[in-house]
N, C-alpha and C positions, 0 to 999 in steps of 0.2 A: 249599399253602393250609391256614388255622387253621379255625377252627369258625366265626371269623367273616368269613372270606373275605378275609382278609389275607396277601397273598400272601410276605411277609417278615414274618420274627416280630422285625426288629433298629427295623420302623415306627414300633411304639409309644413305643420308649428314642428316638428321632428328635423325634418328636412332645413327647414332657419333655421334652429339651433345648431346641425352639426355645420351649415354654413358658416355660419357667425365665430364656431369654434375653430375654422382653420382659415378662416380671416385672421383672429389670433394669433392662432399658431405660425400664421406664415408672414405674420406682420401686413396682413392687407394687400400684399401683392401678385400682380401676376407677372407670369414670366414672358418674356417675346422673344424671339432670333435673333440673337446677337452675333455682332457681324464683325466681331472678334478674328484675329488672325494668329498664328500661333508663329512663333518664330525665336531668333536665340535673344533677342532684346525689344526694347519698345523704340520709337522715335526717336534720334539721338538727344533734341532737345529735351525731350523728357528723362532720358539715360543723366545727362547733363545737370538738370536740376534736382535731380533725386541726390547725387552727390552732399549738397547741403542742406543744413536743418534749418529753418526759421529762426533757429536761436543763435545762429553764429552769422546772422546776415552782418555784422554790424564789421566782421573781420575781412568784409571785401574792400571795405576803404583804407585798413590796413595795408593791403598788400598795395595799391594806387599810393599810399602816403611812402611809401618802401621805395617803392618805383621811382616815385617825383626827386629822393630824396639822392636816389644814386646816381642819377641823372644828371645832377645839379653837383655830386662830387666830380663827374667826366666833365664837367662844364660843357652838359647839351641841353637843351631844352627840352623838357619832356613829353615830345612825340614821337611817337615810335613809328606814325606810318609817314612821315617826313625821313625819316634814315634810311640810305642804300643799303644794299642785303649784304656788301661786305663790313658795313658799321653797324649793321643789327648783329652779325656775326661777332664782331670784335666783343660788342658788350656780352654777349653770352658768355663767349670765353673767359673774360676778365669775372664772369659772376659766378662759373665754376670752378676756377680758380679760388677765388672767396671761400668755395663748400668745403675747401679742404685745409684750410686754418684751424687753430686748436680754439679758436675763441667762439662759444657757440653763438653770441648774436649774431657775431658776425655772418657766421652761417646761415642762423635764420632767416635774417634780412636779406641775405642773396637770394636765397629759397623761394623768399617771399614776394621776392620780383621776378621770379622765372614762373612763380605762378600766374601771376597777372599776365605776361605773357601769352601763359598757356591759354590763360580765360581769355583771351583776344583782346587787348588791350581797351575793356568795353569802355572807357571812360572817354573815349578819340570817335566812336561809332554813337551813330543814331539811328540805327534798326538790330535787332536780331538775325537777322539776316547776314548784315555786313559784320556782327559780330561774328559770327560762325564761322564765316572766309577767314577774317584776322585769326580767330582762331585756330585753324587749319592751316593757313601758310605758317604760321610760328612755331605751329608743333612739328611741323616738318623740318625747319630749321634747328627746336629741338633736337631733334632723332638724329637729325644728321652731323652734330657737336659732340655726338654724346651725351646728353644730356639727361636719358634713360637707366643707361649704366651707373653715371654718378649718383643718382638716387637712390638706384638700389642700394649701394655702399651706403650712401648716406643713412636710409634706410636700419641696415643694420646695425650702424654705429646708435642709432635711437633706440632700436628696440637693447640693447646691451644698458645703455645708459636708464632706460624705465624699467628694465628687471631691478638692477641696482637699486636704483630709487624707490621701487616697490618694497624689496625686502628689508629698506634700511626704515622704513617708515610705513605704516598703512593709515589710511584718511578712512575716516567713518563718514564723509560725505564726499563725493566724489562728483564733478562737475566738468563742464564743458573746459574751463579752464585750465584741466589736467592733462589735455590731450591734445592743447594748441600744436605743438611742433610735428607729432606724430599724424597728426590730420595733414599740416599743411605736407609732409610730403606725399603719403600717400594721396594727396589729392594732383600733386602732380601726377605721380604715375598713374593713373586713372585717366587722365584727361588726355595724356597722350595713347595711352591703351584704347580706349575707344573713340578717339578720334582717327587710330591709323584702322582700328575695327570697321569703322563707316565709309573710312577711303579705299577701303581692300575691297569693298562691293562692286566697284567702279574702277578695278586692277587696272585693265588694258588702255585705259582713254588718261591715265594718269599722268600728270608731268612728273611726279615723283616716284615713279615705280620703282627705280635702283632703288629708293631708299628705306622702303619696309618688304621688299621682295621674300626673304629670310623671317622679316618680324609677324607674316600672313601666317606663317609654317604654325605659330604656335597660338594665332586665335581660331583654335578650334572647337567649332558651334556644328550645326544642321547639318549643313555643307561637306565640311571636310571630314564628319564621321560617315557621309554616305559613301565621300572619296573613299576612305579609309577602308570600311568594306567591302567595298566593288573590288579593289585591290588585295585584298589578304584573300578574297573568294577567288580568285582567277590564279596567282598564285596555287592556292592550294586542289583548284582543278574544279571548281565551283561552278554552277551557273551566275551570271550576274544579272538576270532580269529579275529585280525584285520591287513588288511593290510597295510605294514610298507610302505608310499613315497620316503622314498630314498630306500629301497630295488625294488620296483617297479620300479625305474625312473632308478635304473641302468641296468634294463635287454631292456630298450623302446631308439630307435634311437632318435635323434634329429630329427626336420623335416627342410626342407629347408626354406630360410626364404621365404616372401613374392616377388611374382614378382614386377621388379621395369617396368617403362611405355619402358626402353628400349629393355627390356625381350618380353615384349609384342608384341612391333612390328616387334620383329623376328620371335614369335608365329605365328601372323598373317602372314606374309609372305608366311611362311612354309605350312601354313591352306591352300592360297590361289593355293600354287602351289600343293598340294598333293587332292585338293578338285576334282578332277574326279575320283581318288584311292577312295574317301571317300564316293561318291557317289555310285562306283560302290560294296563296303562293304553293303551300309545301304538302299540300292535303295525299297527291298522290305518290309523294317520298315514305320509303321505309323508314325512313331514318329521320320523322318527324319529330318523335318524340322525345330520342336521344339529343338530338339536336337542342330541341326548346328546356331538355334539364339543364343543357350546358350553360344555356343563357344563364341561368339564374344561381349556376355554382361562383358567382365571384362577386357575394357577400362577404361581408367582416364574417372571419372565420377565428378561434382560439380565443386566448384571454388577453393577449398583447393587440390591440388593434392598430397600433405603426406596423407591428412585426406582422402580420394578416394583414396590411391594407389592402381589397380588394380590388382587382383594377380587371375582371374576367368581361370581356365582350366579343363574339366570334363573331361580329356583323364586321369588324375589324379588316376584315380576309374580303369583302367587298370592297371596290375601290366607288366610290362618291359618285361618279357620275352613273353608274350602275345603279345603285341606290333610287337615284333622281328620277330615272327612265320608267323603274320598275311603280316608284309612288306614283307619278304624273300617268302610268298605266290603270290602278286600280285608286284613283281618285274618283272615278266616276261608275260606277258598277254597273249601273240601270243607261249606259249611251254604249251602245253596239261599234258606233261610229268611229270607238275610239282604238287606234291601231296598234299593231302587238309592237313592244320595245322593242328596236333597232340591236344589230349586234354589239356591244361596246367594241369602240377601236382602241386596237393592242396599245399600251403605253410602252414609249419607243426606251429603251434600255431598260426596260426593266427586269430586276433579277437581284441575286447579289452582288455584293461590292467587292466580295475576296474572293482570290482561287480555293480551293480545299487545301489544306496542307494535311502530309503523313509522314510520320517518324520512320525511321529504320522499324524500332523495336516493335511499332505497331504490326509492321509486318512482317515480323515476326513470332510476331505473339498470335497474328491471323493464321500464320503457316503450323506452328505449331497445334493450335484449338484444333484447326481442321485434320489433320493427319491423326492426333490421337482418336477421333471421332471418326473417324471413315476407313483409316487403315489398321490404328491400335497403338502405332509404335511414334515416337521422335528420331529425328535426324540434325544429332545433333551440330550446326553449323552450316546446313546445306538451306540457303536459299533459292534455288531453282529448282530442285525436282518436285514435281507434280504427280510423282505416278499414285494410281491409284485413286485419286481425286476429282470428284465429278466436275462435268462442266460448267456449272456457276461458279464454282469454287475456281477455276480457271479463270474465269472474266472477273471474277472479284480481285485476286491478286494483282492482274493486267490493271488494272482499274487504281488499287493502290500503289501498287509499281508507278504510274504516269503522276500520281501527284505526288510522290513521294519526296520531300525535301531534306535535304544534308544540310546543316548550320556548323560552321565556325569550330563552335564549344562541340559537338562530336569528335571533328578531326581533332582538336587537340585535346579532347580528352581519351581519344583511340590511342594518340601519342603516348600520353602519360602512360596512361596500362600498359602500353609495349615496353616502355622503360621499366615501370616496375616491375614485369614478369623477367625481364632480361637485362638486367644494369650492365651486365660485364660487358655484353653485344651490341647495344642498342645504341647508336650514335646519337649524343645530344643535341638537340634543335638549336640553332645560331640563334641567340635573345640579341632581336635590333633595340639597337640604343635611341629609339622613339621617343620623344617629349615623354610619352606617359609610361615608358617603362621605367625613365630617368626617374619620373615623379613617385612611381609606387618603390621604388629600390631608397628614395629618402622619407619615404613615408609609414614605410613596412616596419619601421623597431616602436613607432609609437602610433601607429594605424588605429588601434582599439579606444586611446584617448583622444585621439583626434575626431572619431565616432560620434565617442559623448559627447564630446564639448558641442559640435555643433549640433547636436540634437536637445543639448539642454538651452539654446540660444534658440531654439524651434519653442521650444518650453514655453520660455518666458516672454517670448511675443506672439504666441497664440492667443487671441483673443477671448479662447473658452479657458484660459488659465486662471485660476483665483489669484488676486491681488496679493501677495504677501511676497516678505524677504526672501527673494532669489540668490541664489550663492554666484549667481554671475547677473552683474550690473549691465543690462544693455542698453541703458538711458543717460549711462556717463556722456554720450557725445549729445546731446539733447537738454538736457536742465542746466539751465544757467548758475551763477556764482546767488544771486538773489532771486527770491522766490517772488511772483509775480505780486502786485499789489491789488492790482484792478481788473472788474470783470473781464474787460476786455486781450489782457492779457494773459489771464486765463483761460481765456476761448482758445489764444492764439497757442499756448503754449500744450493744451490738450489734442486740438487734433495736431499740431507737431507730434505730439507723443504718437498717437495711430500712426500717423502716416511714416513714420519711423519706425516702428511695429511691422505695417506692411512691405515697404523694403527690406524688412532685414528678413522677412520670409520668403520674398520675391529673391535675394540673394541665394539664402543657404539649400532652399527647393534647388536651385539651378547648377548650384555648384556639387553636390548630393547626385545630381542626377546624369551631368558630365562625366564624373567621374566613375561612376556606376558605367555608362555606356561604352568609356574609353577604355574601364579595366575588362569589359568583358571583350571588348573586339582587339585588343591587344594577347590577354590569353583568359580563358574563362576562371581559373584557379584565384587568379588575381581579382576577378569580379566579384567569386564564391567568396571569398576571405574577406572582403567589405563589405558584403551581406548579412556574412552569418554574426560579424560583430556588430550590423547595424539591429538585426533581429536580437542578437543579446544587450542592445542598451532601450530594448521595449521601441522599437521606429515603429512599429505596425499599431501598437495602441494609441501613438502620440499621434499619429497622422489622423485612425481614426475619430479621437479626442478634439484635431482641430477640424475636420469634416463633421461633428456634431455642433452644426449651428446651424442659425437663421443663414443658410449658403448665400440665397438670393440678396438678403441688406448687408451680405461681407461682400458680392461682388460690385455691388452699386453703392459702394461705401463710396461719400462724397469727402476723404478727407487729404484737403487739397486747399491751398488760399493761389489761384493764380498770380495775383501781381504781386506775392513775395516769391515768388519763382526765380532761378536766376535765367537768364539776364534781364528780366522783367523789374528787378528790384532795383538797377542799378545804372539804368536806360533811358533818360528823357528824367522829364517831373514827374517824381511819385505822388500817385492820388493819398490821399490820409486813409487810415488804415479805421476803418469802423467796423460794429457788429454787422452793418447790413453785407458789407464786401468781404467777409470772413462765411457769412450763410450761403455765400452764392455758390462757391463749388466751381466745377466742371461741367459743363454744358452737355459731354459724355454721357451716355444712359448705362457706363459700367464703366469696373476701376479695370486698365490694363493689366496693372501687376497684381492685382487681385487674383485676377481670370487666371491669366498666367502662372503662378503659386500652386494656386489649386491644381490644374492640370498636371504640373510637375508633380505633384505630390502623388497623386494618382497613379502616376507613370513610375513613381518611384515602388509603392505597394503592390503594382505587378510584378517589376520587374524581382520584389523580395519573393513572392509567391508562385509565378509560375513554376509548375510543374514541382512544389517543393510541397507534400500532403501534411507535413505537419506545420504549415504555418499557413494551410490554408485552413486546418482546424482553428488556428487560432481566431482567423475572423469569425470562422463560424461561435467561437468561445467567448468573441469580443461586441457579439450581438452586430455584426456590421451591416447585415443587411437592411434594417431600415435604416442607417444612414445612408446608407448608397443609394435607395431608393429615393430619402428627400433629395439627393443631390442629383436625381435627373432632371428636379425642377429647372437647373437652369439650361436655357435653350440653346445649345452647342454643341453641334455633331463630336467634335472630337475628345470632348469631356464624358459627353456619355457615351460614348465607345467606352472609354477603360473603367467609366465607372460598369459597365454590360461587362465587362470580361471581369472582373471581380465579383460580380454576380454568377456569373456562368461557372468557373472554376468550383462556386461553393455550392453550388445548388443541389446537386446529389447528398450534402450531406444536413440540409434543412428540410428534407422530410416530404414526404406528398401532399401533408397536408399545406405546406407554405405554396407548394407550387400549384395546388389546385387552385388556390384564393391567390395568386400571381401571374393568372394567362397572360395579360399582355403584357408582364415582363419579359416572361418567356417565348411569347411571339416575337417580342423586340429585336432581345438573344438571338433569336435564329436568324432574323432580316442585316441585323448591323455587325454581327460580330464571327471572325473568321470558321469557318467548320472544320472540326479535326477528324476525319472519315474512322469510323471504330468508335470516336468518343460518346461514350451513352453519358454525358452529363444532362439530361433531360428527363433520363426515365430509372435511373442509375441509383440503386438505394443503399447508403455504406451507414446505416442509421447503428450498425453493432460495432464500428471501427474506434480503438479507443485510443486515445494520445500516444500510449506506450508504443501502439501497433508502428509507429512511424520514426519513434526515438530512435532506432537502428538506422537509418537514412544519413538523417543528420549526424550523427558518430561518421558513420563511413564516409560522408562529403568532407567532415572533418579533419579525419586520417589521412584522404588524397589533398588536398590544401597543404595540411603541415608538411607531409612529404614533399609535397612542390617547393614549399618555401624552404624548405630546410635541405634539398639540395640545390638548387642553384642562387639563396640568398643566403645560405649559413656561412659563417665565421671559424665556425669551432676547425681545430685541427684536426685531419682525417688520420685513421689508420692505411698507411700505405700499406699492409697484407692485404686490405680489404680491396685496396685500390683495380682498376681492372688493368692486366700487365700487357705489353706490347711483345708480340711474336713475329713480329716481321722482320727478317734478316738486314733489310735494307736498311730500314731506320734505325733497329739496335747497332748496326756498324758502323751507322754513318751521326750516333751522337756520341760529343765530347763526354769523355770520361776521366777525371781528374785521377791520375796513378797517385796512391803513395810513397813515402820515401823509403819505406821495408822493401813496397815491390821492385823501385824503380834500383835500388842497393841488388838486387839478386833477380834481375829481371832476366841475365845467360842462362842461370843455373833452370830456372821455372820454362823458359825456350825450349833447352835440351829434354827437359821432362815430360812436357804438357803435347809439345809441335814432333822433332827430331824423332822421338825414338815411337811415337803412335803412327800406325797406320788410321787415316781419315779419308771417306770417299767423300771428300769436298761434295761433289757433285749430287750425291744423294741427299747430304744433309742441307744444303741451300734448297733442294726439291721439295724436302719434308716441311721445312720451316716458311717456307710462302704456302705450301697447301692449311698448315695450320693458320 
């Protein structure tokens, strides 16, 4: 033994090595609180200049030489903020007029000065600032011409003319240059999409409210999906107090991440030499001894030590200044004089951050357990009777009862079963013609392709992907006609490539994930069917595939050149472009849409897995847990929320031994993430449950999906025998019925037969036919 009670002196050379190794591993850094904010976009400025690549700076004086040049056919001079708004007016009109000629420069070149436009005529401005006004009042005058719609046409008239052009010809090298006209429009619509997105923030105080009142309706982010909720719950009889996760997750700290095996053995150390202190604290506890094993059960545990990282400390459950009172207590043994620790004062809110939630079925499955167990028998469908049932079992139900919550996808999937148990009876629910019911009815015949594609576009700019030939080219808008000559253009033109990579993930995250939330809060079936085809093109291995990185050097990726930024690049005198002002980056200590990606992605792998047992084996199949684990490292309450509820979900089925060598994940678990009253995901052991057990699930989620779709989106002609028939007197007499010319020839003789010579008690048979 040393001085400091260290029983080998080879510990501490132990302890540097496995330091040094996750210095390595984690590329030498640490993590801090990041003061990240989550929301439906970044900065508009930064929304703005993410639009262009580095490589196509050069087609911003294009559109200024377009401008100058049409300006000069009106015989005006070419300032735009010297024109009254009924002569800014005329010329728009006269440029989309231009869009609709068969000659396509000519169309380009209009296009191509409604751009500049849009972009605020930055060539007339000397700030950013004032660019951004020009910008905004033009695009208002856009929207109000029309000028949105003609795009979109235009729009399509492009995409027809590049299929064409595609299939008549294919290029083995494919470049920025292929995609000039198709860029420039869609860069209109963009510019005014979220430039009326930024002015819909600030609705009421607007001079333009008439004029995107209606165009608000369809940018729907954060906002209008809580709208959207609150409203389909009150409708269908709901509560509407629900709490918001990102308003929750910003008032709740981050926790630290897991301890690494070199944490530990400083732990222990410290254990070792403060353990007669600790003795002489707990000496007259029974539960001395249990306790002090516990300390020492969160050791590298199995053969995987990422999958075992040990992170077990129960001094955890002491809060710091408690800790402090009790050391500054026995720092001194031998002075009498020294007074017994103070009560600690309560920490004001503290507790957890979620109400409990509880299923119907939980409570029913509670009602059930306990009746077979205390009376013998089931009852089946009756939730209220009690009898027979002891008094805890009384307050437990009460208990469940009060937090019990109803969602959405119940009611309407109560809906569905009542349909299929009764088609002839059961009256069909009205489908509102919703943006997103409109969207999924033109999205529903190629859904499954639409799946992959954007998940092989996830593919290929995932940063943990191997370099090789992609079957989809996502750097066509990006590599110039000529490959760079010099270093410095290769710097330039490599982090273009990243940060081109990371947009297109910060896009297809967001879009993936809207659409996920609007088909479930629209109707669940419609959710389930872009689920189970995002689970059939592999989304849960790809995400965890791009979550297997260095997380912390992808969220503080620097790649970024600011003053090629727009409108930085095109605003005053540009500095010269060198290696030193290409290293410098962002002054930011994290990349926004980094953050932001990840999160989505996250949010997106719950939202495949809750509640769905076989594809929560899959993470367990797909080794996820020590990825989720490294990705606590970054310090953000609301990241490691969903990374804790993908942890939690699978935890029963990674075994005791994970969860012994995993205390303070599972302390976490409890502290930050919702509790479902009955859920034994803690102590819960399904280590015999095998894949097949759950195949059945999926088939039956299956069969309710394709019946959904296949009656209220199918085509095919029905069997009108099968059809359900109308009994009511009223309607059958009161619809037109086209006679024939047989009947209408011998319509006396059928009078006399049918009416005249039959006795009918009118009265009775109009009685029987409304009771039916």
């Amino acid at each position: 033994m040393d001085a400091n009670g260290n029983g080998k002196r080879g510990l501490p050379k132990l302890r540097d090595v496995l330091h040094r190794q996750r210095q390595d591993s984690d590329g030498g850094q640490e993590s801090s609180d990041l003061d990240f904010v989550y929301d439906d976009a970044d900065t508009h400025a930064n929304e703005i200049a993410e639009l262009y690549s580095y490589t196509e700076q050069y087609e911003l004086q294009l559109n200024l030489k377009a401008f100058e040049d049409q300006m000069e056919l009106y015989s005006l001079r070419p300032l735009w903020q010297n024109l009254t708004t009924e002569q800014q007016k005329s010329i728009i009109h006269k440029l989309l007029d231009q869009l609709e000629v068969s000659n396509k420069q000519v169309r380009m070149k209009a296009a191509r000065c409604i751009l500049y436009l849009a972009q605020g005529c930055w060539a007339e401005v000397q700030s950013d600032k004032e660019q951004q006004e020009w910008s905004r009042t033009n695009v208002m005058l856009l929207y109000e011409t029309g000028t949105f719609a003609a795009f979109v046409e235009l729009l399509n008239i492009e995409i027809e003319d590049s299929t064409a052009a595609n299939s008549a010809m294919r290029k083995l090298a494919v470049s920025l240059a292929d995609s000039v006209d198709l860029r420039l429009i869609l860069s209109v619509l963009y510019i005014i999409t979220e430039v009326m997105r930024e002015e819909s923030k600030d609705l009421e105080n607007s001079p333009y409210k008439a004029s995107f009142e209606t165009f608000k309706e369809e940018l729907s982010g954060i906002d209008t999906l809580r709208k959207l909720k609150k409203k389909y719950r009150e409708e269908a009889g709901l509560t509407t107090d629900q709490e918001d996760t990102i308003e929750v997750t910003k008032n709740m700290r981050p926790s630290s991440p897991p301890t690494s095996a070199a944490d530990l053995l400083d732990s222990q150390n410290q254990k070792r030499n403060n353990r007669p202190l600790r003795r002489s604290l707990m000496k007259q506890s029974s539960l001395d001894e249990p306790l002090m094993g516990m300390e020492f059960e969160g050791g590298e545990g199995g053969n995987n030590s990422s999958n075992n990282e040990g992170d077990g400390d129960m001094m955890m459950f002491m809060d710091q200044s408690s800790l402090s009172q009790y050391q500054g207590y026995f720092e001194d043994q031998n002075s009498q004089a020294q007074p017994r620790p103070s009560t600690p004062q309560p920490i004001i809110n503290k507790g957890l951050p979620w109400t409990p939630k509880v299923r119907q079925k939980d409570v029913d499955m509670f009602l059930e357990g306990s009746r077979l167990k205390f009376v013998g028998y089931k009852l089946q469908g009756d939730r209220e009777s009690l009898a027979g049932l002891p008094q805890p079992i009384h307050e437990g139900v009460n208990i469940l009862k009060r937090h019990m919550y109803t969602s959405l996808s119940e009611i309407q999937i109560q809906k569905e079963e009542e349909i299929a148990r009764n088609p002839m009876s059961t009256e069909e629910p009205l489908i509102r013609q919703t943006p997103t019911e409109i969207l999924y009815q033109a999205m529903l015949p190629n859904l499954p392709q639409y799946m992959i594609a954007l998940l092989k576009i996830v593919l290929a700019a995932a940063p943990t992907s191997k370099a090789k030939t992609e079957s989809i080219n996502i750097m066509a808008d990006v590599l110039p006609e000529e490959m760079p000559m010099t270093v410095l253009q290769s710097m330039k033109l490599g982090i273009d490539v990243n940060r081109h990579k990371e947009i297109i993930i910060k896009a297809v995250s967001a879009i993936l994930l809207l659409l996920l939330k609007h088909f479930k809060i629209n109707h669940i079936y419609q959710f389930e069917f872009m689920s189970q085809h995002l689970v059939f093109a592999n989304c849960i291995p790809l995400v965890l595939k791009f979550l297997n990185q260095n997380i912390l050097s992808y969220i503080e990726a620097k790649n970024v050149i600011p003053m090629l930024d727009f409108p930085m690049c095109v605003i005053g005198d540009q500095p010269e472009l060198t290696v030193e002002n290409l290293e410098i980056g962002d002054s930011q200590n994290y990349s926004w849409r980094n953050v932001f990606s990840c999160i989505n992605l996250l949010r997106i792998l719950n939202k495949l897995t809750k509640w769905k047992h076989s594809r929560v084996m899959m993470l367990v199949v797909f080794k996820s847990a020590p990825i989720l684990k490294r990705t606590l490292k970054v310090m953000h309450a609301m990241m490691q929320l969903y990374v804790l509820k993908l942890l939690k979900m699978q935890t029963k089925y990674l075994g005791r031994q994970w969860r012994k060598t995993n205390m303070k994940t599972i302390s976490v678990i409890y502290q930050k993430v919702r509790h479902r009253l009955n859920d034994d995901w803690a102590y819960g052991n399904d280590l015999e449950a095998k894949p097949w057990d759950f195949q059945g699930e999926e088939c039956a989620l299956r069969s309710c999906v394709d019946q959904f779709n296949n009656r209220r989106y199918s085509t095919a002609i029905r069997d009108e025998e099968l059809e359900p028939v109308d009994t009511c007197a009223t309607s059958v007499l009161g619809a037109n019925v086209e006679l024939t010319d047989e009947f209408k020839q011998h319509y006396e003789l059928w009078l006399q037969q049918e009416v005249f010579q039959t006795n009918i008690n009118w009265e009775e048979l109009l009685e029987n036919s409304c009771e039916i």
